[in-house]
VOPAGU-2260 file (C-alpha; in pm, 1 decimal, decimal comma):
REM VOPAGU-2260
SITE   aa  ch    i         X         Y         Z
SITE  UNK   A    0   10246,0    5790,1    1479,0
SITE  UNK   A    1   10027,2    6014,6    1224,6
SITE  UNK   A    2    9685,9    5794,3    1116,7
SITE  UNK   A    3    9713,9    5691,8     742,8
SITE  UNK   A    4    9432,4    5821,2     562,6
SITE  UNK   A    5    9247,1    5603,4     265,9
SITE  UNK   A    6    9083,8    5822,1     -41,3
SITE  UNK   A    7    8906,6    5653,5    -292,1
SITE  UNK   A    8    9035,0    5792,4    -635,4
SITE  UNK   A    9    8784,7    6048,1    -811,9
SITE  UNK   A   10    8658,4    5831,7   -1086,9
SITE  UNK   A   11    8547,5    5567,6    -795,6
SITE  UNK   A   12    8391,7    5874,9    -620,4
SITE  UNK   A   13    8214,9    5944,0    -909,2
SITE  UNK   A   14    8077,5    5619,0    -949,2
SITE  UNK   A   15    7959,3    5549,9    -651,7
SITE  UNK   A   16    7741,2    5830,5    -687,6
SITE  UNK   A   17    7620,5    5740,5    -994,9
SITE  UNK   A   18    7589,1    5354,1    -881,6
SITE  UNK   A   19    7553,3    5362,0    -516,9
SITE  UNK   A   20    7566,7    5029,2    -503,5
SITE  UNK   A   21    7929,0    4958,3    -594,0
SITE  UNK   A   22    8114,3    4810,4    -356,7
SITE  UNK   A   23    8500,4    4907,2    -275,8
SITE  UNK   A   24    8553,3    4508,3    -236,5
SITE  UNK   A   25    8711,3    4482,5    -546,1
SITE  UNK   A   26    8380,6    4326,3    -689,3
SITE  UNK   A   27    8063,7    4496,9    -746,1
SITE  UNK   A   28    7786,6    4253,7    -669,9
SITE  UNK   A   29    7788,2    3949,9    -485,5
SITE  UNK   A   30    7520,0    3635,5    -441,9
SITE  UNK   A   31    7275,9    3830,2    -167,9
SITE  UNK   A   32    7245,1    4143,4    -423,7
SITE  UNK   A   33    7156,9    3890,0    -702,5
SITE  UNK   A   34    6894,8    3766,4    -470,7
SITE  UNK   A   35    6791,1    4072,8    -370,9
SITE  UNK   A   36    6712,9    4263,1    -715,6
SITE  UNK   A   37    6586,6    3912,2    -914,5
SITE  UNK   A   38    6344,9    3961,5    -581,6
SITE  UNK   A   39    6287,2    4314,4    -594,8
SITE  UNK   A   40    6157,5    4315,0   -1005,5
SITE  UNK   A   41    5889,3    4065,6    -885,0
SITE  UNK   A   42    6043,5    3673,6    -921,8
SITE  UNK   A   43    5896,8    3460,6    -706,0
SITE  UNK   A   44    5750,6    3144,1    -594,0
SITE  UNK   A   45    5565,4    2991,6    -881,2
SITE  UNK   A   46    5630,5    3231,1   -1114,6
SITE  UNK   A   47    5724,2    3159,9   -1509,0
SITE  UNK   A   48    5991,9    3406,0   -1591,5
SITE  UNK   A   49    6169,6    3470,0   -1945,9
SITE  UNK   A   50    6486,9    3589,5   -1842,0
SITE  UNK   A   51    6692,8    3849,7   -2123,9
SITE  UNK   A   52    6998,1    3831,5   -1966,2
SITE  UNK   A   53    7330,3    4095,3   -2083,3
SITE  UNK   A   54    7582,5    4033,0   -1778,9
SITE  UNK   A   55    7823,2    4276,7   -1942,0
SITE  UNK   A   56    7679,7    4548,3   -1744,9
SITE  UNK   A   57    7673,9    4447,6   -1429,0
SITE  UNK   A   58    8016,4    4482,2   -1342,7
SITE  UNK   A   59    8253,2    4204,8   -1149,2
SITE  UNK   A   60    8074,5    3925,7    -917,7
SITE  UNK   A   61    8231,9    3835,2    -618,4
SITE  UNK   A   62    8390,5    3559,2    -744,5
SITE  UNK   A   63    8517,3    3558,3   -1100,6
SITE  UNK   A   64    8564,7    3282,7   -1289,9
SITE  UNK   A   65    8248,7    3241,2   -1537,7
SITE  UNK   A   66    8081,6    2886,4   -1447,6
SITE  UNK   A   67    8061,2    3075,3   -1065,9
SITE  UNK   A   68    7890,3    3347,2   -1207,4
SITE  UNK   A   69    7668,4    3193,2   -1440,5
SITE  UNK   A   70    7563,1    2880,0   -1187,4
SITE  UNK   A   71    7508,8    3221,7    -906,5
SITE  UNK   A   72    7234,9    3409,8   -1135,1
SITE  UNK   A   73    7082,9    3033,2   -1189,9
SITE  UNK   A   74    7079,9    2947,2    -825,6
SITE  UNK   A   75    6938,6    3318,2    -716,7
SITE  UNK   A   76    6637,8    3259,0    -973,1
SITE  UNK   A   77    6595,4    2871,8    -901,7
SITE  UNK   A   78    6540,1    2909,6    -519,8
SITE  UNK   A   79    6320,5    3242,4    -570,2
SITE  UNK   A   80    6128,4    3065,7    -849,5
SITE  UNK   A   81    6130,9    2728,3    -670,5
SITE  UNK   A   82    6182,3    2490,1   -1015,0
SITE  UNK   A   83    5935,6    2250,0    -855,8
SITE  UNK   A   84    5599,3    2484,9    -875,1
SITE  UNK   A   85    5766,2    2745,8   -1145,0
SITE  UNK   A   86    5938,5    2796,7   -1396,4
SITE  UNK   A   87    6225,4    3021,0   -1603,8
SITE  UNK   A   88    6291,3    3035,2   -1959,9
SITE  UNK   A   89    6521,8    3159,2   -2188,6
SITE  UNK   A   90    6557,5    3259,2   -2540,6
SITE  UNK   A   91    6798,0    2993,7   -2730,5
SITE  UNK   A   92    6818,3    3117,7   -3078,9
SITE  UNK   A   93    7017,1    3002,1   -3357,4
SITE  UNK   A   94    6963,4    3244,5   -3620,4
SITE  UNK   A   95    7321,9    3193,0   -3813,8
SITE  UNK   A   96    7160,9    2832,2   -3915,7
SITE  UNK   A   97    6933,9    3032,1   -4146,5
SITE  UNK   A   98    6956,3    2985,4   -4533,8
SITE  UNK   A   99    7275,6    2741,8   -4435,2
SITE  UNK   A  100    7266,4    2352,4   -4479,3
SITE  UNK   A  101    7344,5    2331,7   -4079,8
SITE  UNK   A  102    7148,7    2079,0   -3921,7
SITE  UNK   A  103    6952,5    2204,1   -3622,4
SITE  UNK   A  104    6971,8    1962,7   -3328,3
SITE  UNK   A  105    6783,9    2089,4   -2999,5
SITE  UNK   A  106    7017,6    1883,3   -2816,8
SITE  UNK   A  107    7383,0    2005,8   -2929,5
SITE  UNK   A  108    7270,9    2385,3   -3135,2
SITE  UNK   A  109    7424,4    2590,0   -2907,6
SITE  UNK   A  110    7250,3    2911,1   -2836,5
SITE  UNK   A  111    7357,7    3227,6   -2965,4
SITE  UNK   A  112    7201,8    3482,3   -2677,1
SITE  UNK   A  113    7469,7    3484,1   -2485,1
SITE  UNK   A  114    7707,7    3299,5   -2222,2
SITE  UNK   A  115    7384,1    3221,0   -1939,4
SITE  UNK   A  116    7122,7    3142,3   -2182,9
SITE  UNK   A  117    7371,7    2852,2   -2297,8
SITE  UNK   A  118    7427,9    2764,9   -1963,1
SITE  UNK   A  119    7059,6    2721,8   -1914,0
SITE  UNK   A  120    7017,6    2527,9   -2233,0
SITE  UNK   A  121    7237,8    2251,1   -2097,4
SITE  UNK   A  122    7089,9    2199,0   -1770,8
SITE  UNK   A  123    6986,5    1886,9   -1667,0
SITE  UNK   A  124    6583,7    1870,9   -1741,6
SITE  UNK   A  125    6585,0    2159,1   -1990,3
SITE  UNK   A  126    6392,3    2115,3   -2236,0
SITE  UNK   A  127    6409,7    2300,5   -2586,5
SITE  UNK   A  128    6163,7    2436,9   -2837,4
SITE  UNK   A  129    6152,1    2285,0   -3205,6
SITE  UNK   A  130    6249,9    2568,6   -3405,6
SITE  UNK   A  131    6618,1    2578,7   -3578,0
SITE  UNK   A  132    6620,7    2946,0   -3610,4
SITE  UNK   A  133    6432,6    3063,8   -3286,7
SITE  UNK   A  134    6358,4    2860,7   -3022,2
SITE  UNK   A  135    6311,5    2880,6   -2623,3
SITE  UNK   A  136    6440,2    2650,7   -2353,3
SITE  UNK   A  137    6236,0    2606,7   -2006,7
SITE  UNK   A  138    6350,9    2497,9   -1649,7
SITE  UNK   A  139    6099,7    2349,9   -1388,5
SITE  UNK   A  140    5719,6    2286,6   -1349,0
SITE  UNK   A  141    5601,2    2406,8   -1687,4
SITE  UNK   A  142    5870,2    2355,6   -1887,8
SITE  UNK   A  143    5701,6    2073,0   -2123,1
SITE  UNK   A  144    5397,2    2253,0   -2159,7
SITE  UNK   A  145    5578,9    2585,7   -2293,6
SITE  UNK   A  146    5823,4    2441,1   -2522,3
SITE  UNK   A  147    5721,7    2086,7   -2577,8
SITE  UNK   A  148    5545,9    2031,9   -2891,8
SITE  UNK   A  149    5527,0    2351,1   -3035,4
SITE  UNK   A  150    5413,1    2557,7   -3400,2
SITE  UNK   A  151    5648,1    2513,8   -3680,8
SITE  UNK   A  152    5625,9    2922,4   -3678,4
SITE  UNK   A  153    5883,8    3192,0   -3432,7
SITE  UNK   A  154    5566,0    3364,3   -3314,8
SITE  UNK   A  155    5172,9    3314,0   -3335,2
SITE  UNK   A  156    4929,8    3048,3   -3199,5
SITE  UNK   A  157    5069,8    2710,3   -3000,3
SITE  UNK   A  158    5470,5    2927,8   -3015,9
SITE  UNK   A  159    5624,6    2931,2   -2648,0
SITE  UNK   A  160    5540,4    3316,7   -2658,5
SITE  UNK   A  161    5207,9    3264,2   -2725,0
SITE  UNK   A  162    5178,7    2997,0   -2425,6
SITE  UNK   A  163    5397,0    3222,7   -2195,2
SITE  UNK   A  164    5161,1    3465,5   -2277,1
SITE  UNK   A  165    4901,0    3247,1   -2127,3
SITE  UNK   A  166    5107,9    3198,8   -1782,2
SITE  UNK   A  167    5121,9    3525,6   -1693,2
SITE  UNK   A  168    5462,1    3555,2   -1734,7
SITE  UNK   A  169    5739,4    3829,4   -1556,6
SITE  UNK   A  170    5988,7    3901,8   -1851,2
SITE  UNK   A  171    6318,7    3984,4   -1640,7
SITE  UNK   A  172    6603,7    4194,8   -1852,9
SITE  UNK   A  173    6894,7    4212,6   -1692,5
SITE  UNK   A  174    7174,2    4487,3   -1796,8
SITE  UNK   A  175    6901,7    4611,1   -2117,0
SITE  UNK   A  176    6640,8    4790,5   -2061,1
SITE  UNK   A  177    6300,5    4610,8   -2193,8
SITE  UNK   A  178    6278,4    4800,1   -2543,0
SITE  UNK   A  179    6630,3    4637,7   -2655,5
SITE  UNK   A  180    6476,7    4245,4   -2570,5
SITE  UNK   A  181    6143,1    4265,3   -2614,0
SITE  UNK   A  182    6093,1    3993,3   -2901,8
SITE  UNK   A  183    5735,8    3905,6   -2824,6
SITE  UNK   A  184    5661,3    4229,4   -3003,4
SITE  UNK   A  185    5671,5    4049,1   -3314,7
SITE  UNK   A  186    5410,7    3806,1   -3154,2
SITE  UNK   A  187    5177,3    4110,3   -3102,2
SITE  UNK   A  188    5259,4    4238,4   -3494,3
SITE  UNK   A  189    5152,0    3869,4   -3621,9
SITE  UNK   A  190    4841,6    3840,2   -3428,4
SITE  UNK   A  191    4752,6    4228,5   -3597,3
SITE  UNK   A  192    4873,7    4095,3   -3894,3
SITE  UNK   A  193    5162,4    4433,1   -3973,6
SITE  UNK   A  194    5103,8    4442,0   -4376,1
SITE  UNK   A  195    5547,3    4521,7   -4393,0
SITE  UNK   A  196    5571,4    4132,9   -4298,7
SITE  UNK   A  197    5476,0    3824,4   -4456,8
SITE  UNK   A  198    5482,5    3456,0   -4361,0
SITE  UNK   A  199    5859,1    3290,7   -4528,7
SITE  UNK   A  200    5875,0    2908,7   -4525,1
SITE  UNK   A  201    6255,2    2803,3   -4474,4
SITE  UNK   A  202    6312,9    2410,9   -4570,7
SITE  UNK   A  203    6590,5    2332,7   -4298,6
SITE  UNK   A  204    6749,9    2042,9   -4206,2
SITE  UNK   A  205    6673,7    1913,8   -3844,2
SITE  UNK   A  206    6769,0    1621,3   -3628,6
SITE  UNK   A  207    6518,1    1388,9   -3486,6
SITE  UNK   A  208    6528,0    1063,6   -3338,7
SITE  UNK   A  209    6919,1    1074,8   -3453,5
SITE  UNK   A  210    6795,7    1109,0   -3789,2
SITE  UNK   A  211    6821,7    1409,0   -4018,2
SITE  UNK   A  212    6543,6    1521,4   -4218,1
SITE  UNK   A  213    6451,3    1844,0   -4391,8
SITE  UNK   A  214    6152,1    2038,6   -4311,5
SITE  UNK   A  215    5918,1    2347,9   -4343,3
SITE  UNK   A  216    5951,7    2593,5   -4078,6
SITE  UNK   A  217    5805,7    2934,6   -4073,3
SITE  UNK   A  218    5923,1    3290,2   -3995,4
SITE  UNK   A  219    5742,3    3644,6   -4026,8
SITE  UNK   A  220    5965,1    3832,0   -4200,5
SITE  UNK   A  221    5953,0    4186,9   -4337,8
SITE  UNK   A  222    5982,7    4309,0   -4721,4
SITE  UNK   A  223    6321,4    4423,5   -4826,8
SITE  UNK   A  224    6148,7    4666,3   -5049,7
SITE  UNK   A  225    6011,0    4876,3   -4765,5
SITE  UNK   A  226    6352,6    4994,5   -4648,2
SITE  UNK   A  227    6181,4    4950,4   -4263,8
SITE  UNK   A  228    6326,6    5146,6   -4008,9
SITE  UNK   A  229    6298,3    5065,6   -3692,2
SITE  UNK   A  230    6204,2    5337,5   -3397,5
SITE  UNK   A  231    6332,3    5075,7   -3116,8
SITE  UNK   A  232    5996,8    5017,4   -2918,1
SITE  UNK   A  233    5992,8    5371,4   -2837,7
SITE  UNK   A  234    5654,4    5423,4   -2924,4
SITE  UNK   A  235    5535,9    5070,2   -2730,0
SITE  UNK   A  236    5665,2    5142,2   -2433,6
SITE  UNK   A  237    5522,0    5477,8   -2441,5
SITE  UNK   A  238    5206,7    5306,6   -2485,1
SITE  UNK   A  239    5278,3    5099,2   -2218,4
SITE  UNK   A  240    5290,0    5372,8   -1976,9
SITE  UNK   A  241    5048,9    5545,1   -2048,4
SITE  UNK   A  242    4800,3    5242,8   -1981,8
SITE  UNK   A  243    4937,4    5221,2   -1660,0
SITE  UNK   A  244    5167,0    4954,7   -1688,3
SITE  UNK   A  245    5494,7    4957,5   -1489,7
SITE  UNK   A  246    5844,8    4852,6   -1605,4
SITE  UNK   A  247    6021,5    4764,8   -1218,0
SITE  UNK   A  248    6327,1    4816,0   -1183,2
SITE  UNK   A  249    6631,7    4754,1    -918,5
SITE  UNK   A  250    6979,1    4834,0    -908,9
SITE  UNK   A  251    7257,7    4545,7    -969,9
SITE  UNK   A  252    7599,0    4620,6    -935,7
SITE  UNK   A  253    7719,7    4888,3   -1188,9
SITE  UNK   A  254    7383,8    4798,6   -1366,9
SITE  UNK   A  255    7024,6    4744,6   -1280,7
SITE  UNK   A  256    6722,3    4456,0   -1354,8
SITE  UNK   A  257    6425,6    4533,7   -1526,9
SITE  UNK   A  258    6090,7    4330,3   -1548,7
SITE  UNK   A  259    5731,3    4353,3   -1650,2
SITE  UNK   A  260    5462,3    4121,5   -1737,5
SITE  UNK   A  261    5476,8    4000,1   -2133,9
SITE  UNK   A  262    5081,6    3972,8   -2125,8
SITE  UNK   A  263    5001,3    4333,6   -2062,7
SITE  UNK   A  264    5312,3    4383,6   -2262,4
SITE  UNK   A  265    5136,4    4174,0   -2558,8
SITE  UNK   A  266    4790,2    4336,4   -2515,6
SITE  UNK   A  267    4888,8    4706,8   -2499,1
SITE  UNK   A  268    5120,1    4664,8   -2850,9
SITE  UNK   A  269    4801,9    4519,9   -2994,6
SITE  UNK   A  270    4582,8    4786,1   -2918,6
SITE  UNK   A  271    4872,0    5047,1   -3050,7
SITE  UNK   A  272    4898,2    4873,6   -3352,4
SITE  UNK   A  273    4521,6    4827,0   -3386,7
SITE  UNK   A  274    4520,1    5233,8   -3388,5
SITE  UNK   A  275    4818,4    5273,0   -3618,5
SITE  UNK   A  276    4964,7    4953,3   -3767,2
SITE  UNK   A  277    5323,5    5078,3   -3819,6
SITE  UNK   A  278    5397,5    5192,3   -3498,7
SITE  UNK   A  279    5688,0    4999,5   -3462,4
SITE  UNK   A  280    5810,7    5164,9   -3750,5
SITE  UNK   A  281    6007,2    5481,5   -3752,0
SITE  UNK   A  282    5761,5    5587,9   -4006,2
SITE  UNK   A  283    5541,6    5425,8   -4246,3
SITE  UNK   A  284    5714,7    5264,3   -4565,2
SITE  UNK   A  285    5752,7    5493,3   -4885,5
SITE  UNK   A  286    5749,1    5132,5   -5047,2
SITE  UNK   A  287    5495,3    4889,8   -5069,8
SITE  UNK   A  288    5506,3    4586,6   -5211,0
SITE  UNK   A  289    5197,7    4445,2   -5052,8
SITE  UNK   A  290    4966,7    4626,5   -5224,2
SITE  UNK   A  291    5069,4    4459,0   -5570,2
């Protein structure tokens, strides 16, 4: 009886060079490979981590159905973190609530970040920053002391990036590299003080105590007039490497995990923008408004 011979078709061949680790399972990462890159970028016991999560590009987990998936990346970070001495955070904005009559309610706003930072945001014990347009929610040890009582501003002093900041915290991207999430760039442009932004106070209506109230919150927002253009962190991250600052990375299914530390992160965008305050910019603005 001739032996039946199995050939992967071309395109697979060709992935699997490019991605080495797909599987030919049918699924492309399972529970042990989540454990093993979350481990591999640096998470670990007692660590705070802001996690940027994009699961698009990771391909199919083992087992499909989405509350699996989601409660898998959870369960790899909780036991690597160990909730009870660290601690991981998420970014739970709500940015469509802006210029809207919307309440914001910490407890019921869903977050707009995707599928897993919504997940997080309704865990038992999470607990949620007071900001309607962008706020942060925080699993485990430190969780109150990030996101409990914070600013009435996104970024700047007594913000959960500012206190992150503090904790020497491992910013984990997953799917995206680090230049498409890195939001606590605008932390480091408000501390320099980036003359193309300027302090906006939004009246919004919030719910406390099951009561709704309006109030002043805060954003730093940039001048229409300038006709900014972004250069997408290019220039930071640059910057970043050249001070000798890594950006780890490790493979995930058909897409990989990045992390690095948001203080260094922080400090090195500062001293970029201390040398040349619109580095974040494509180029400076023909438009000025700021000087009137």
């Amino acid at each position: 009886m001739p032996q039946l011979s199995l050939t992967a078709p071309p395109c697979l061949l060709e992935s699997l060079k490019k991605y080495p680790q797909v599987k030919l399972l049918g699924w492309d990462y399972c529970f042990d490979d989540l454990t093993r890159a979350y481990a591999q970028v640096g998470v670990g016991r007692g660590r705070v981590v802001l996690l940027a999560p994009d699961l698009r590009w990771l391909g199919r987990f083992e087992k499909p159905d989405k509350e699996t998936v989601l409660e898998a990346h959870f369960q790899a970070l909780a036991n690597l973190i160990d909730l009870e001495q660290g601690t991981l955070v998420v970014s739970t904005p709500s940015a469509s609530l802006c210029n809207t009559d919307k309440p914001f309610d910490p407890r019921t706003t869903p977050s707009e970040l995707g599928v897993l930072t919504e997940y997080l945001r309704k865990k038992p014990g999470a607990v949620r920053s007071f900001h309607p347009f962008t706020s942060y929610t925080a699993l485990g040890a430190q969780a109150e002391q990030i996101c409990g009582r914070v600013a009435r501003h996104a970024f700047g002093p007594e913000t959960p990036v500012a206190r992150m900041c503090e904790r020497d915290t491992l910013c984990v991207s997953v799917g995206l590299h680090p230049r498409f999430t890195c939001s606590e760039v605008h932390h480091a442009e408000m501390l320099m003080g980036v003359p193309y932004r300027y302090t906006k106070e939004f009246i919004h209506p919030v719910v406390r105590e099951n009561q709704v109230a309006n109030e002043p919150f805060y954003m730093y927002v940039w001048y229409r007039q300038c006709q900014i253009r972004r250069n997408k962190n290019v220039r930071i991250f640059e910057h970043f490497a050249a001070k000798g600052h890594q950006v780890s990375e490790a493979g995930l299914g058909r897409g990989q995990v990045f992390s690095y530390h948001m203080a260094q992160l922080v400090d090195s965008t500062k001293e970029l923008l201390r040398d040349d305050i619109y580095a974040w910019l494509q180029e400076p603005p023909t438009q000025r408004p700021y000087r009137q």
